[in-house]
mmCIF file as gemmi writes it, N, C-alpha and C atoms, coordinates in Angstrom:
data_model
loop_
_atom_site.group_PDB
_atom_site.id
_atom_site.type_symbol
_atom_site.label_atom_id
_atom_site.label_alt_id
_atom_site.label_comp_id
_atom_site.label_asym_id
_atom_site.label_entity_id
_atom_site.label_seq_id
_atom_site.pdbx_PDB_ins_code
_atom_site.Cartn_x
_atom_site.Cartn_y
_atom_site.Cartn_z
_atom_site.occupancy
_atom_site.B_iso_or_equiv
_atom_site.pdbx_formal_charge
_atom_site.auth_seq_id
_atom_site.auth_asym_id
_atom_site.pdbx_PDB_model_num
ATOM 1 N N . UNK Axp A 1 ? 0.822 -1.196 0 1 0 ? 1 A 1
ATOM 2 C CA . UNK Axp A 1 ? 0 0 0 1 0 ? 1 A 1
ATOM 3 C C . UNK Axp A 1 ? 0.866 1.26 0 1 0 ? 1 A 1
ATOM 4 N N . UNK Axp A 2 ? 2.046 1.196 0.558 1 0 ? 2 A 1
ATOM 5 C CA . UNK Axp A 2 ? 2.676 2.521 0.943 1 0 ? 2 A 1
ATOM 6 C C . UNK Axp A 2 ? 3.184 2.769 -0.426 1 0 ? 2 A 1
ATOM 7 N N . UNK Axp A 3 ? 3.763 1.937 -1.109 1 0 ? 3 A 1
ATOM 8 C CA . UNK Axp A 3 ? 4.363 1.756 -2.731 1 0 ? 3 A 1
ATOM 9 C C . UNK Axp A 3 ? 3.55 3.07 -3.666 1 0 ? 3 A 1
ATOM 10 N N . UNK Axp A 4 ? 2.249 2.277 -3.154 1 0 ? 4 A 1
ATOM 11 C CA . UNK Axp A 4 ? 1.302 2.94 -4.076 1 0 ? 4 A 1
ATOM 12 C C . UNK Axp A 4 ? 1.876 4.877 -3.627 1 0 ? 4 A 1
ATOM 13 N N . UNK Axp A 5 ? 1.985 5.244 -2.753 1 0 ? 5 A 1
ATOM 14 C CA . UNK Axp A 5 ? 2.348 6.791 -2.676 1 0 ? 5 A 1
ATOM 15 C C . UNK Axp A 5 ? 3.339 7.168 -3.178 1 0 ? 5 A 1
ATOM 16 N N . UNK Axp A 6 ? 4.479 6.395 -3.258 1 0 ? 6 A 1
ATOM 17 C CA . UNK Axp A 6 ? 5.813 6.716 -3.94 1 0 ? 6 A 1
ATOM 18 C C . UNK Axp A 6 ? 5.527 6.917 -5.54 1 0 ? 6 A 1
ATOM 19 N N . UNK Axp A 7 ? 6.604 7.679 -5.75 1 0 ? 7 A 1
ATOM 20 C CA . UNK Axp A 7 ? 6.82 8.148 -7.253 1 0 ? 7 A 1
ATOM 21 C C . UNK Axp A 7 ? 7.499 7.078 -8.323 1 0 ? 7 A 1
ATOM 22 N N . UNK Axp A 8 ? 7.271 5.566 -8.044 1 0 ? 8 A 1
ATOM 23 C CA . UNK Axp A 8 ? 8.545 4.863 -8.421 1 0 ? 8 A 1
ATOM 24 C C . UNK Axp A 8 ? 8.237 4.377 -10.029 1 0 ? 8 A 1
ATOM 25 N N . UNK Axp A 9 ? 6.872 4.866 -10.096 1 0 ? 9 A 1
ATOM 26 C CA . UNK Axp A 9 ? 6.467 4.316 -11.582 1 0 ? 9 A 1
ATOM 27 C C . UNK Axp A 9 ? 6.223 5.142 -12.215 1 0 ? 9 A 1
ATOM 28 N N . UNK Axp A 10 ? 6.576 5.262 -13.659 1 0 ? 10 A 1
ATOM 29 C CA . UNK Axp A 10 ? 6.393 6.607 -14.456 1 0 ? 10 A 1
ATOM 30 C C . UNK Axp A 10 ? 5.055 7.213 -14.616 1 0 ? 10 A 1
ATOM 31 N N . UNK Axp A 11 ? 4.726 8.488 -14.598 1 0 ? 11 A 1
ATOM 32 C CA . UNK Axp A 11 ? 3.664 9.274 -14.455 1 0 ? 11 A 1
ATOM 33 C C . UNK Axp A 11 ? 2.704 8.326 -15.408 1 0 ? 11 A 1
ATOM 34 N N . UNK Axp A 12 ? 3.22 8.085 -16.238 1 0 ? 12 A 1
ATOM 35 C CA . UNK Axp A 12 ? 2.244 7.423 -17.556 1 0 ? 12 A 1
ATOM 36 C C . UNK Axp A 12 ? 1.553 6.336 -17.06 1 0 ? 12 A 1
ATOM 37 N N . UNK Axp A 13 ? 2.17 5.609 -15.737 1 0 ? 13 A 1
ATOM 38 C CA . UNK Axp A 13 ? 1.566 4.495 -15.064 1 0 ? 13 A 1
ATOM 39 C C . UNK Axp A 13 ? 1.374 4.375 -14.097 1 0 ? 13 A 1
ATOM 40 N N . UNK Axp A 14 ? 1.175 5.596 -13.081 1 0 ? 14 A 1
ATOM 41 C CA . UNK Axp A 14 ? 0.777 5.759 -12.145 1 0 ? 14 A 1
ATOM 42 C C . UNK Axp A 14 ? -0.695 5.653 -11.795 1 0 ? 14 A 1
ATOM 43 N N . UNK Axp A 15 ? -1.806 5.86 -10.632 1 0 ? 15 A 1
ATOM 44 C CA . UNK Axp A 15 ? -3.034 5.81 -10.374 1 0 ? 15 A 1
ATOM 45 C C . UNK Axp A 15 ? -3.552 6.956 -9.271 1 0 ? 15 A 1
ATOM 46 N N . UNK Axp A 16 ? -4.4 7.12 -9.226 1 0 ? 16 A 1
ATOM 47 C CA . UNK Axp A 16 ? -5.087 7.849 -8.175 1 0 ? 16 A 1
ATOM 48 C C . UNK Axp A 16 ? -5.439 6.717 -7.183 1 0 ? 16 A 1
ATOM 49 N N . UNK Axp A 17 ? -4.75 6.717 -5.629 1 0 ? 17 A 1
ATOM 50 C CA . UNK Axp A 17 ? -5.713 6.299 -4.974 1 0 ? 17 A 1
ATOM 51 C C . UNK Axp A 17 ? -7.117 6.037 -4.373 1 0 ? 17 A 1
ATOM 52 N N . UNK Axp A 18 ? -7.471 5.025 -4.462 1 0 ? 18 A 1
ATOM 53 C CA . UNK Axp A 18 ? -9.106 5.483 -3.841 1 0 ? 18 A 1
ATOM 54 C C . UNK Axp A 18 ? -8.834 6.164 -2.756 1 0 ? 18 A 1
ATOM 55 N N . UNK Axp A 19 ? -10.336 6.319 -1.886 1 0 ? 19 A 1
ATOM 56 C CA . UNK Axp A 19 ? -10.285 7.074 -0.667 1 0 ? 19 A 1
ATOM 57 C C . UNK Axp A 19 ? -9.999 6.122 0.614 1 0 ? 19 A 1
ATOM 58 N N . UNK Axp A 20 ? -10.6 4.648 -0.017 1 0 ? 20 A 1
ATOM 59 C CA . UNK Axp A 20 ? -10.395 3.855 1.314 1 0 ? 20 A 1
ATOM 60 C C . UNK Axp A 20 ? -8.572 2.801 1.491 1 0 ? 20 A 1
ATOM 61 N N . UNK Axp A 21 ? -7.944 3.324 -0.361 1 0 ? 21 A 1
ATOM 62 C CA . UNK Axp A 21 ? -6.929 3.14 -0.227 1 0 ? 21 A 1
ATOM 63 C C . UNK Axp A 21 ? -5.588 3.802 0.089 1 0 ? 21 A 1
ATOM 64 N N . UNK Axp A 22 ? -6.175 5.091 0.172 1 0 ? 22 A 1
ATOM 65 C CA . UNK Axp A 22 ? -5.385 6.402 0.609 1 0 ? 22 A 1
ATOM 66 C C . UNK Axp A 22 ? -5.283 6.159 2.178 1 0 ? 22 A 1
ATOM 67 N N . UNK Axp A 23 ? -6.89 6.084 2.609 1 0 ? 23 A 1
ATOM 68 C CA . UNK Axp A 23 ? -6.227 6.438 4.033 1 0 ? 23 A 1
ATOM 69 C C . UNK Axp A 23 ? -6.141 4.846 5.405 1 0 ? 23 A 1
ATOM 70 N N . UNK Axp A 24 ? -5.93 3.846 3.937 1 0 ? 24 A 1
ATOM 71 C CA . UNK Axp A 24 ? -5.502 2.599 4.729 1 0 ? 24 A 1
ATOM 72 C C . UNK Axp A 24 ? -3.459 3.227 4.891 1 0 ? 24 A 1
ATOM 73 N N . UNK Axp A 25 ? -3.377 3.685 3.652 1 0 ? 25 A 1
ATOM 74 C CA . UNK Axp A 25 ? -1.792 4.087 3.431 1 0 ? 25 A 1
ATOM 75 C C . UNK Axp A 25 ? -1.373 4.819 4.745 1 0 ? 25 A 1
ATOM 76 N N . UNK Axp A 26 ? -2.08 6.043 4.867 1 0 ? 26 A 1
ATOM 77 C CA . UNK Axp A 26 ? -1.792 7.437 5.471 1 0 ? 26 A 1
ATOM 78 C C . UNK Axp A 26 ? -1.856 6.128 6.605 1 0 ? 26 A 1
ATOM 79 N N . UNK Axp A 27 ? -2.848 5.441 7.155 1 0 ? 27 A 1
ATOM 80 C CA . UNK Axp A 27 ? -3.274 4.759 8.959 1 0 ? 27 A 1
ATOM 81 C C . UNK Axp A 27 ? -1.978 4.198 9.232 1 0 ? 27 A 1
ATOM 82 N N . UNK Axp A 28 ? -1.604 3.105 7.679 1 0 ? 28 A 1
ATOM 83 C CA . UNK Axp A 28 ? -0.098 2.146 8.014 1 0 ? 28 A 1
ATOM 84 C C . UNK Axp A 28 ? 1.17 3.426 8.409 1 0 ? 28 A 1
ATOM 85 N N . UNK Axp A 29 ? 1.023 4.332 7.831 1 0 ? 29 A 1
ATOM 86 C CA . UNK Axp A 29 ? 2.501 5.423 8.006 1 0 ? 29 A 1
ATOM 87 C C . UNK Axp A 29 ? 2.006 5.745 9.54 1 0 ? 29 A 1
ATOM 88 N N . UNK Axp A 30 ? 0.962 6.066 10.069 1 0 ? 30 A 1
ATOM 89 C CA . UNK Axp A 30 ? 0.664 6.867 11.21 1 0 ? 30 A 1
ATOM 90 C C . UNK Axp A 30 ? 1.236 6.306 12.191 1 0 ? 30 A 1
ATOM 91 N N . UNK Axp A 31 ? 0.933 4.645 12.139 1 0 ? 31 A 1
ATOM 92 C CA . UNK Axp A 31 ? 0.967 3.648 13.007 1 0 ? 31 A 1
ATOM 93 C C . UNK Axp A 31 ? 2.518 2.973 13.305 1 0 ? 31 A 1
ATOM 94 N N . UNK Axp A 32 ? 3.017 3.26 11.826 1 0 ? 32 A 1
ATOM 95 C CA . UNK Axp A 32 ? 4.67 3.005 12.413 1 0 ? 32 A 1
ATOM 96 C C . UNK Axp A 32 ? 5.568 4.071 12.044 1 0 ? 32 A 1
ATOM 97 N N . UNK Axp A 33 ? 4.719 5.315 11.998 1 0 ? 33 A 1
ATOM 98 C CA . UNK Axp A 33 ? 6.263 6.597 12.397 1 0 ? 33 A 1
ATOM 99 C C . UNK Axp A 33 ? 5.415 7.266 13.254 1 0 ? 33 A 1
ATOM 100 N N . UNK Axp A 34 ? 4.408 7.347 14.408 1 0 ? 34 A 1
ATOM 101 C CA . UNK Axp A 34 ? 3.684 8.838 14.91 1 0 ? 34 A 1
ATOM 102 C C . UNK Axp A 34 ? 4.56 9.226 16.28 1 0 ? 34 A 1
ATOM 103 N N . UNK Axp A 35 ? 4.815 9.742 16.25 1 0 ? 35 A 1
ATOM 104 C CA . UNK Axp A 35 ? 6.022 10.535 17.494 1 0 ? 35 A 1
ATOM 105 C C . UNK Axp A 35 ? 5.993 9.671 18.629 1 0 ? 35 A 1
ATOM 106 N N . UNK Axp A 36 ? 4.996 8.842 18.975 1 0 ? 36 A 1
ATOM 107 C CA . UNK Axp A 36 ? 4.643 8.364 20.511 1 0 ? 36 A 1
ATOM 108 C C . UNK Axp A 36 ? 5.594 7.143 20.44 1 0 ? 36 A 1
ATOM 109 N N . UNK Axp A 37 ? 5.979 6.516 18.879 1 0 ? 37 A 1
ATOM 110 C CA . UNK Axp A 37 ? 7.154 5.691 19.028 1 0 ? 37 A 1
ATOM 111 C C . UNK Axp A 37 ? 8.71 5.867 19.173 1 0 ? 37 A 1
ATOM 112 N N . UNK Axp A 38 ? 8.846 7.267 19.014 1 0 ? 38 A 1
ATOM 113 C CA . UNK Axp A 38 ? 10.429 7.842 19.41 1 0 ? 38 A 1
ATOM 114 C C . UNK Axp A 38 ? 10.798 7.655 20.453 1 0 ? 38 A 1
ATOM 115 N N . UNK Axp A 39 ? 11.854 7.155 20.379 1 0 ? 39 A 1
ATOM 116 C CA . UNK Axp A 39 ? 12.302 6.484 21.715 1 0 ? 39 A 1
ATOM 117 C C . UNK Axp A 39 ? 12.914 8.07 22.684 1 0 ? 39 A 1
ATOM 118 N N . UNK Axp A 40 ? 12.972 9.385 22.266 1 0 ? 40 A 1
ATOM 119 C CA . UNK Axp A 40 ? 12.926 10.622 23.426 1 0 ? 40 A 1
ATOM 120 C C . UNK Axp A 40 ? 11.475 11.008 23.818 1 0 ? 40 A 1
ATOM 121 N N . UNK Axp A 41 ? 10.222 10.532 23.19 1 0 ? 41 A 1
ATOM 122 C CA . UNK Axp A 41 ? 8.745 10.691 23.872 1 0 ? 41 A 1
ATOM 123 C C . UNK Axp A 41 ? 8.614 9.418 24.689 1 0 ? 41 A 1
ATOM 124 N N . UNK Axp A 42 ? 9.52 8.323 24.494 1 0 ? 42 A 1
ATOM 125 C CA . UNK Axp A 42 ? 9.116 7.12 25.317 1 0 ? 42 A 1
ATOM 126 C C . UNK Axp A 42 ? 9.698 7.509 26.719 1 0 ? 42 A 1
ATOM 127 N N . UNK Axp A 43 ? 11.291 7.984 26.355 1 0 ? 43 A 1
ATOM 128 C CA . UNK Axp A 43 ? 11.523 8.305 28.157 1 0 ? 43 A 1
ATOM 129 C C . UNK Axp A 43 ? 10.744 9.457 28.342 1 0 ? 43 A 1
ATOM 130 N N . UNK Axp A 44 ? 10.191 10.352 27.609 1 0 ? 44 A 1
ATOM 131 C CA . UNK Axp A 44 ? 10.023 11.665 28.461 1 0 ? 44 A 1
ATOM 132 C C . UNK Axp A 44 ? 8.626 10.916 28.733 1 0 ? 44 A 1
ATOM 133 N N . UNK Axp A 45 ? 7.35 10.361 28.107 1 0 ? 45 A 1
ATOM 134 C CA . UNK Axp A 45 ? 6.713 9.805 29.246 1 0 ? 45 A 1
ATOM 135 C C . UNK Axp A 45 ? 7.052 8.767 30.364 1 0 ? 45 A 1
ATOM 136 N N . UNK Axp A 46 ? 7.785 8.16 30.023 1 0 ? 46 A 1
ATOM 137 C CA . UNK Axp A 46 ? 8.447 7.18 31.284 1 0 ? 46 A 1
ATOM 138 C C . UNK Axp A 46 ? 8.838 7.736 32.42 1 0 ? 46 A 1
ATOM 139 N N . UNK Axp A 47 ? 9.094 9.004 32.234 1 0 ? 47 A 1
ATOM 140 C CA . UNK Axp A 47 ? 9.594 10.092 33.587 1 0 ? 47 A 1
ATOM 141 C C . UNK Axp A 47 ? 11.254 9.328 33.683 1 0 ? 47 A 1
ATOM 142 N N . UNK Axp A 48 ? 11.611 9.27 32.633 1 0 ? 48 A 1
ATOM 143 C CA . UNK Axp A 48 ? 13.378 9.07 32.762 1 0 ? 48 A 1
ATOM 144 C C . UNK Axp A 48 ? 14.483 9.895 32.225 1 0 ? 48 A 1
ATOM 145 N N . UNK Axp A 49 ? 13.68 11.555 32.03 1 0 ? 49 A 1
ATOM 146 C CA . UNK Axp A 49 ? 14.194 12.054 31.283 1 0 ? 49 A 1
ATOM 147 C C . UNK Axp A 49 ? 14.992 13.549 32.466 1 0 ? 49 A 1
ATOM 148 N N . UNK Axp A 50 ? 16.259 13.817 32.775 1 0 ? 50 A 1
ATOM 149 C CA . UNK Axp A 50 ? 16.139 14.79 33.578 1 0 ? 50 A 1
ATOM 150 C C . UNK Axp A 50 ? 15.46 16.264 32.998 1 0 ? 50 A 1
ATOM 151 N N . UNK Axp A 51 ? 15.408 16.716 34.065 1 0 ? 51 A 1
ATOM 152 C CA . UNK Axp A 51 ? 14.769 18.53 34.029 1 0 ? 51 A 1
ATOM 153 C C . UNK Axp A 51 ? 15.405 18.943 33.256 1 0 ? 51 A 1
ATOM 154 N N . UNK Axp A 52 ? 16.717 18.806 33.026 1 0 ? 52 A 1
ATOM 155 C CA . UNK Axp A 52 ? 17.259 19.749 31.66 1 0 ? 52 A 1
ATOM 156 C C . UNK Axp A 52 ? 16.923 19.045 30.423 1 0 ? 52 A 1
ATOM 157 N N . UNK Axp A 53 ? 16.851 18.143 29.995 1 0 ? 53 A 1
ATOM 158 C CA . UNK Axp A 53 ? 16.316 17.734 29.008 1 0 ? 53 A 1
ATOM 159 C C . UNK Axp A 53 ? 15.3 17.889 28.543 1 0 ? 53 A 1
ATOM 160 N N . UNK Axp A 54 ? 13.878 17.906 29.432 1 0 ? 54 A 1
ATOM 161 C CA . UNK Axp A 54 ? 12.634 18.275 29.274 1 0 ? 54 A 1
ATOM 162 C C . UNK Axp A 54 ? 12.885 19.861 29.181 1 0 ? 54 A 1
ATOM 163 N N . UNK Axp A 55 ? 13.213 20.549 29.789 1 0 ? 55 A 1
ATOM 164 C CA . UNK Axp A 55 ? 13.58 21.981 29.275 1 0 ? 55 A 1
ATOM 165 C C . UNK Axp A 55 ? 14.364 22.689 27.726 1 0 ? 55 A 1
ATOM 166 N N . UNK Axp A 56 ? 15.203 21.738 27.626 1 0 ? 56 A 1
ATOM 167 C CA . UNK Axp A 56 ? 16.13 21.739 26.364 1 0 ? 56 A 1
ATOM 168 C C . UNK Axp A 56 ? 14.889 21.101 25.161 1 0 ? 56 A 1
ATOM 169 N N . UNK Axp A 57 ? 13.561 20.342 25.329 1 0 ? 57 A 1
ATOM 170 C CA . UNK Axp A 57 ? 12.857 19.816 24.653 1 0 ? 57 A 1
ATOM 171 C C . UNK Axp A 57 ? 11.726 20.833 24.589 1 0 ? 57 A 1
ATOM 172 N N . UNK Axp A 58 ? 11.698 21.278 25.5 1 0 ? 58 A 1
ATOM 173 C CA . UNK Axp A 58 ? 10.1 22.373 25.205 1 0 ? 58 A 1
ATOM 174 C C . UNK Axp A 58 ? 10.64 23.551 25.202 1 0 ? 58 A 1
């Protein structure tokens, strides 16, 4: 599905996504890049992050 967003096939053979295949794409990207998996939001909710760091972050 994600393929389908890339530019890898020439314009001449490219497609429009549907709507329910667009935002199966957009859900798969959300689900394995959305910030809550970065491992500096994992300690800063874990509370393992010191005060200067959380300061240096916001």
């Amino acid at each position: 599905m994600i393929a389908a967003l890339r530019h890898a096939a020439p314009e001449s053979e490219q497609r429009l996504l549907s709507h329910e295949e667009l935002e199966a794409a957009l859900r798969d990207i959300g689900a394995r890049r959305y910030h809550n998996l970065h491992p500096f939001h994992r300690l800063l909710h874990d509370g393992q992050l010191s005060k200067d760091q959380v300061r240096a972050w916001a």
